[in-house]
C-alpha positions in Angstrom: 26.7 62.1 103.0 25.5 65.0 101.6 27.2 65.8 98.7 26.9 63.8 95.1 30.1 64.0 92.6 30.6 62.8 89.1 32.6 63.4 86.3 31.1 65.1 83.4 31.4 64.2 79.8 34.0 65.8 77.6 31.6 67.0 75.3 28.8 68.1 77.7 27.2 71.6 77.3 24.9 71.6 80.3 23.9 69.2 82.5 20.6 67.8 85.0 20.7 66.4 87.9 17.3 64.0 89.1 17.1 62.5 92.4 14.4 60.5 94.2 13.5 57.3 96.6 12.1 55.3 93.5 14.2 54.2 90.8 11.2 53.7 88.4 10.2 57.0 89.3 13.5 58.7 87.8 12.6 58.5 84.1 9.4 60.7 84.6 10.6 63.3 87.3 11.4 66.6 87.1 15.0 67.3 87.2 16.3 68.7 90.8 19.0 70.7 89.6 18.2 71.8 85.6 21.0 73.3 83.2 24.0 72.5 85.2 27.4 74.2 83.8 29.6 71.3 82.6 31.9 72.8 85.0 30.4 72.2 88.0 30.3 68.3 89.2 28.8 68.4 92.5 25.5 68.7 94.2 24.3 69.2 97.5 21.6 67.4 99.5 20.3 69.2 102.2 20.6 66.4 105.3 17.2 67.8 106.6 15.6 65.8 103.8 17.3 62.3 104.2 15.9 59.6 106.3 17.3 57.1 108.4 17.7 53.7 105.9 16.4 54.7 103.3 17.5 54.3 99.9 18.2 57.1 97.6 18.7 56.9 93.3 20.0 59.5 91.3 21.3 60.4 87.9 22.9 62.9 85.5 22.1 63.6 82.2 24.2 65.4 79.4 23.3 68.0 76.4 26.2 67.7 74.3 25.6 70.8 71.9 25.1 69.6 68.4 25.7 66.1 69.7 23.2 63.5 70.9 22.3 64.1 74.4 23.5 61.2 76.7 21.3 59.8 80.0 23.6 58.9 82.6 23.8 55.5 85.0 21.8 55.6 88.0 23.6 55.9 91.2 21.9 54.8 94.4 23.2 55.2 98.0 21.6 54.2 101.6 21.3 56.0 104.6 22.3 54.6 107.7 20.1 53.1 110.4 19.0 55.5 113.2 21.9 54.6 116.1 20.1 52.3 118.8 21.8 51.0 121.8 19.3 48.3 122.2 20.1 46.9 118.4 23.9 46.7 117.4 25.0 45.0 114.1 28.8 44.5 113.4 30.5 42.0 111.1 33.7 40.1 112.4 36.6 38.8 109.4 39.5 37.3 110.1 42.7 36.3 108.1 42.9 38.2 104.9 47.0 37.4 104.0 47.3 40.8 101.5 50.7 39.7 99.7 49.8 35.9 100.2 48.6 35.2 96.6 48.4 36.9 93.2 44.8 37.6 93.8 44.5 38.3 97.5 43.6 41.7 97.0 40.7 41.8 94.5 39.2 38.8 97.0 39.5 41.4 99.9 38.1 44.2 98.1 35.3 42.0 96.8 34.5 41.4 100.4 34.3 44.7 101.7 32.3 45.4 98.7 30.0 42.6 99.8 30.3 44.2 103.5 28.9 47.8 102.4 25.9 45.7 100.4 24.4 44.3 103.5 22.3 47.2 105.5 18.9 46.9 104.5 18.9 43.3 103.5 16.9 40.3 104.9 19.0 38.3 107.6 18.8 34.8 106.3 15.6 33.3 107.0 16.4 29.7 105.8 18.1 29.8 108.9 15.5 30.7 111.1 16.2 34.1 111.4 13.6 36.9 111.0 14.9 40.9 110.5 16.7 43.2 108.4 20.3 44.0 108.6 21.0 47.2 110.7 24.4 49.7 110.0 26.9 48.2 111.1 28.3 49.9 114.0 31.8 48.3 112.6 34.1 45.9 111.2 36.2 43.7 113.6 39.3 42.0 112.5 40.9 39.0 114.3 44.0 38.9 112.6 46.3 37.8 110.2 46.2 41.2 108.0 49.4 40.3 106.3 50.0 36.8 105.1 54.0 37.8 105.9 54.7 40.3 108.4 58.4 40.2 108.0 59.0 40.4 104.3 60.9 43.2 102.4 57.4 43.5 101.1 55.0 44.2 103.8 55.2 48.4 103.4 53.1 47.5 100.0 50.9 45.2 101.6 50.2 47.2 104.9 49.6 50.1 102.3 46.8 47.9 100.4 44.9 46.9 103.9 44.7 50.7 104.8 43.5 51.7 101.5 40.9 48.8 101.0 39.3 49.1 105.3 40.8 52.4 106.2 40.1 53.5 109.8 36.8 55.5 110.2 34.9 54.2 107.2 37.0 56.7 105.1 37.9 54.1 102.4 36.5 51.1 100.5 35.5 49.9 103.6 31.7 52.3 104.4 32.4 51.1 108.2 34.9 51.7 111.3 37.5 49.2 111.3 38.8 47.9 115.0 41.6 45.0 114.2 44.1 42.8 115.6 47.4 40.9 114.8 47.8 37.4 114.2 50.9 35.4 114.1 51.4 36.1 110.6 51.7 39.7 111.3 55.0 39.6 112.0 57.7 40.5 114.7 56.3 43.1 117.8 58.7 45.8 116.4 57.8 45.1 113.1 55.8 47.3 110.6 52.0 45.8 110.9 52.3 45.7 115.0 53.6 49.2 115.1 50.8 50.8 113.0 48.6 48.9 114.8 49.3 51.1 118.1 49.4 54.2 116.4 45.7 53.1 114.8 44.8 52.0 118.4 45.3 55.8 119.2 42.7 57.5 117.1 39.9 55.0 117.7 37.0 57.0 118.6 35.0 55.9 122.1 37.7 53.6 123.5 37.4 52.7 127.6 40.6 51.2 127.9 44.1 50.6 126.1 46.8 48.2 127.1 50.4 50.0 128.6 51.7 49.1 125.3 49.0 50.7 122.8 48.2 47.3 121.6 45.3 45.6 123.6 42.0 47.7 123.7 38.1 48.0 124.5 35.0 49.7 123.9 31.3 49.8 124.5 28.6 49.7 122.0 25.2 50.2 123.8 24.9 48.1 126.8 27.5 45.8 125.7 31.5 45.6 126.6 34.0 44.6 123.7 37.8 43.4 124.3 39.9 43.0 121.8 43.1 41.0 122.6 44.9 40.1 119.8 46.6 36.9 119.4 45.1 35.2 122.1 44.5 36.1 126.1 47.6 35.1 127.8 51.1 36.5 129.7 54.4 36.1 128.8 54.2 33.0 126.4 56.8 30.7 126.4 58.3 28.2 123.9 55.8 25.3 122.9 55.8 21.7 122.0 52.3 21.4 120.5 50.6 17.6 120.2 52.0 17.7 116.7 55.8 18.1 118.2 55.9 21.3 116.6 57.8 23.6 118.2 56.0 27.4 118.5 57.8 30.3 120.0 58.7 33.3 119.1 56.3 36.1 118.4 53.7 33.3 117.6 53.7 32.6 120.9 53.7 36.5 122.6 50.6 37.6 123.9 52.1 41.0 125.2 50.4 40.5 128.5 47.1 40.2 126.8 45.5 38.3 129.9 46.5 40.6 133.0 44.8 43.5 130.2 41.4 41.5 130.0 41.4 41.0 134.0 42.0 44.6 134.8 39.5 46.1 132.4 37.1 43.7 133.6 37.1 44.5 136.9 37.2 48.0 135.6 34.6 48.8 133.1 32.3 45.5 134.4 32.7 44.7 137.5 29.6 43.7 139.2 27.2 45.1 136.5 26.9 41.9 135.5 27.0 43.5 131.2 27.0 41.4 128.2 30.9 41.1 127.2 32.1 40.2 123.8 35.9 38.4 123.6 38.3 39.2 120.1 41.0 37.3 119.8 43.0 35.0 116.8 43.7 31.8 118.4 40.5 29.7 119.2 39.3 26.5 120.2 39.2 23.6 117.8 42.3 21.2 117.5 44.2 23.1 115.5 44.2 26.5 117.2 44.6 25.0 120.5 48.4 23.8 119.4 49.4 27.2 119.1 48.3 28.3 122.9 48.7 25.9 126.0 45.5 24.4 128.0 47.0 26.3 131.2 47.1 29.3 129.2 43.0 28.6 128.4 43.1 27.5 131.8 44.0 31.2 133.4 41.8 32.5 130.9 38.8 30.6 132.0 39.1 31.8 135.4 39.9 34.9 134.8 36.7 35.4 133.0 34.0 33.1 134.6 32.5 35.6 137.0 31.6 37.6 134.0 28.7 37.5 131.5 30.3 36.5 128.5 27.9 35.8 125.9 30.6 35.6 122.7 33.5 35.0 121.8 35.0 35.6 118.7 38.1 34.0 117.1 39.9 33.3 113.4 43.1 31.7 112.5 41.7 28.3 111.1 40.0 30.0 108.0 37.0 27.8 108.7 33.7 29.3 109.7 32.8 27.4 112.6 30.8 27.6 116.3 32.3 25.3 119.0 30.9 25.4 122.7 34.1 25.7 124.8 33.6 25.6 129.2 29.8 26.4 128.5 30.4 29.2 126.4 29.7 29.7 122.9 32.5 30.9 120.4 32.5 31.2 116.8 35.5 31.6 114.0 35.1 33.8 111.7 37.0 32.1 108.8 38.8 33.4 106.6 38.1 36.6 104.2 40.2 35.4 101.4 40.5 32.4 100.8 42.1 32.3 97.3 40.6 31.3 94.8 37.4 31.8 95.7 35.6 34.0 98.3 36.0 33.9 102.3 33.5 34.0 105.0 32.8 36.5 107.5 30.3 36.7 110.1 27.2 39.0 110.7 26.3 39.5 114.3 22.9 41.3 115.5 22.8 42.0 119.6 19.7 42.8 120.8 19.9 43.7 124.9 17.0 44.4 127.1 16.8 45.1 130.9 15.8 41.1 131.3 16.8 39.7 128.5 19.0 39.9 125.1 19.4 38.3 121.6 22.2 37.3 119.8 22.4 36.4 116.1 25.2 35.5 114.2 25.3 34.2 110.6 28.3 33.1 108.5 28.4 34.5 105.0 30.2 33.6 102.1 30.3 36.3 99.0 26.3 36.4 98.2 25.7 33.3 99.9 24.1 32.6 103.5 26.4 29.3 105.2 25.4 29.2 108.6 23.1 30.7 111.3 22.0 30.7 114.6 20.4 32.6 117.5 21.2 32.6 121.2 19.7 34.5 123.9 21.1 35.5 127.4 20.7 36.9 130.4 21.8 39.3 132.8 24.4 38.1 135.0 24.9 39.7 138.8 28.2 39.3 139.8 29.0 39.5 143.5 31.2 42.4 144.7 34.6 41.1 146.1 35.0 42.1 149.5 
């Protein structure tokens, strides 16, 4: 950021600009910029004199010729965090249905809003945490974009998503968005599934991307991230669930999500022994394991337990929850909207050291702390097949 816009008044004459770190301070301050034309509705920052997070206030006032002048609203905007491979913050959401209720949107957009809030706040300390809140390096989604994936409607509410998280932190959303599809998404030709390959294209810093475009991972720092979509499996096949419920279909198509995870394993981890990070939409309390079979999580447990896997994430049962599952933790995320009243989300803090790291997650609901804990973990050597 380096360049402030506004909209000036109808009436205005001339215009000037103040700008400083202290709020209190603007009232007294010399303006920056003095005897703007009303024409011009832009200024400059030079990027030399802006600081990692650190918060920044400014305002515009108007001379409105024979009219009374009129001070203008102050602004504020942060600065990111300094980038440090050590220290990675990103938030995980899951399940936002756009098209699933009247009001789905606005509690979406309230979210995100409540996403770009968080650098620079406290982490909650009721919960035993200590720290501030770091940029976010990005926003994972696990999920479940669309409420229906198949309906005449889903162009409009594909359309809404993109505007409200965009791609690069070019929207609403201030941060890089890296999603998945849930069952809800509809069929694997369908609309949502499609642009989800061609998104999976233009992610910035990805190590490895399934045949199919639609099963990815990257590195942040030290750390390995996988995202796998609807959950880490082969072909699927139909499913009689404990319920008798029968789930096929694309509900039950993991697009060769499992023989993904194994190769880029063994290819960007191999014997490092790294900290990996596991995205997915299916999880593990009683009602995500009906939709996925125990020798599904069965070939996923031994596909992963020579690796250090220190998270993983899931969504699906809109429920913001941690559940130990074979020894290792996993949380859900919830869900984001959870009409009509705010979701949950999660905030995740990885700290990684050559002997040891930290992880923090904390579930958070609007302006309200839910849930926390903190974990720590260590490296993991894992022997070299022969």
């Amino acid at each position: 950021l380096n360049r402030l816009a506004w909209t000036p008044g109808p009436w205005a004459t001339s215009q000037d600009v103040y700008f400083s770190q202290d709020p209190k301070k603007l009232d007294k301050a010399r303006p920056v910029v003095k005897d703007l034309k009303p024409g011009m509705n832009f200024f400059f920052i030079p990027e030399k004199n802006l600081k990692y997070g650190q918060s920044y206030f400014w305002r515009v006032d108007t001379r409105n010729g024979s009219l009374p002048a009129s001070p203008g609203q102050v602004w504020s905007f942060r600065v990111q965090d300094e980038p440090d491979d050590d220290q990675i913050t990103f938030l995980v959401a899951a399940d936002l249905h756009y098209g699933g209720s009247m009001k789905a949107r606005q509690i979406n957009r309230e979210m995100v809003l409540t996403m770009n809030s968080l650098p620079g706040q406290n982490l909650p300390e009721e919960f035993g945490l200590k720290g501030k809140i770091n940029t976010p390096r990005g926003v994972v989604i696990l999920g479940d974009i669309v409420d229906d994936g198949g309906s005449p409607e889903v162009q409009k509410f594909w359309q809404e998503y993109v505007e409200d998280f965009g791609l690069k932190g070019d929207r609403l959303l201030a941060f890089p968005v890296y999603e998945g599809f849930g069952e809800h998404d509809g069929p694997s030709d369908g609309l949502v599934r499609t642009n989800l390959r061609s998104r999976n294209r233009l992610r910035p810093g990805l190590r490895s991307i399934s045949a199919d475009g639609q099963h990815y991972s990257w590195d942040w720092g030290r750390v390995h991230f996988i995202h796998l979509n609807l959950y880490p499996g082969s072909m699927g096949e139909e499913y009689l669930n404990i319920w008798r419920r029968r789930v096929s279909g694309d509900a039950r198509y993991p697009k060769r999500s499992l023989e993904f995870l194994i190769e880029d394993l063994k290819r960007n981890v191999g014997s490092s022994g790294r900290p990996v990070v596991i995205f997915q939409h299916y999880g593990f309390d009683s009602w995500s394991e009906a939709w996925w079979t125990q020798k599904e999580r069965n070939a996923f447990l031994q596909a992963i337990q020579p690796y250090n896997i220190i998270a993983i994430f899931w969504g699906h049962s809109h429920v913001a929850q941690a559940l130990n599952w074979n020894d290792l933790r996993t949380w859900c995320a919830g869900s984001l909207n959870n009409d009509p009243e705010p979701g949950t989300f999660l905030v995740v803090s990885l700290k990684t050291g050559r002997r040891s790291g930290q992880l923090m997650v904390a579930a958070r609901k609007a302006n309200q702390w839910l849930s926390a804990e903190k974990i720590s973990f260590l490296p993991r050597k894992v022997p070299k097949s022969k």
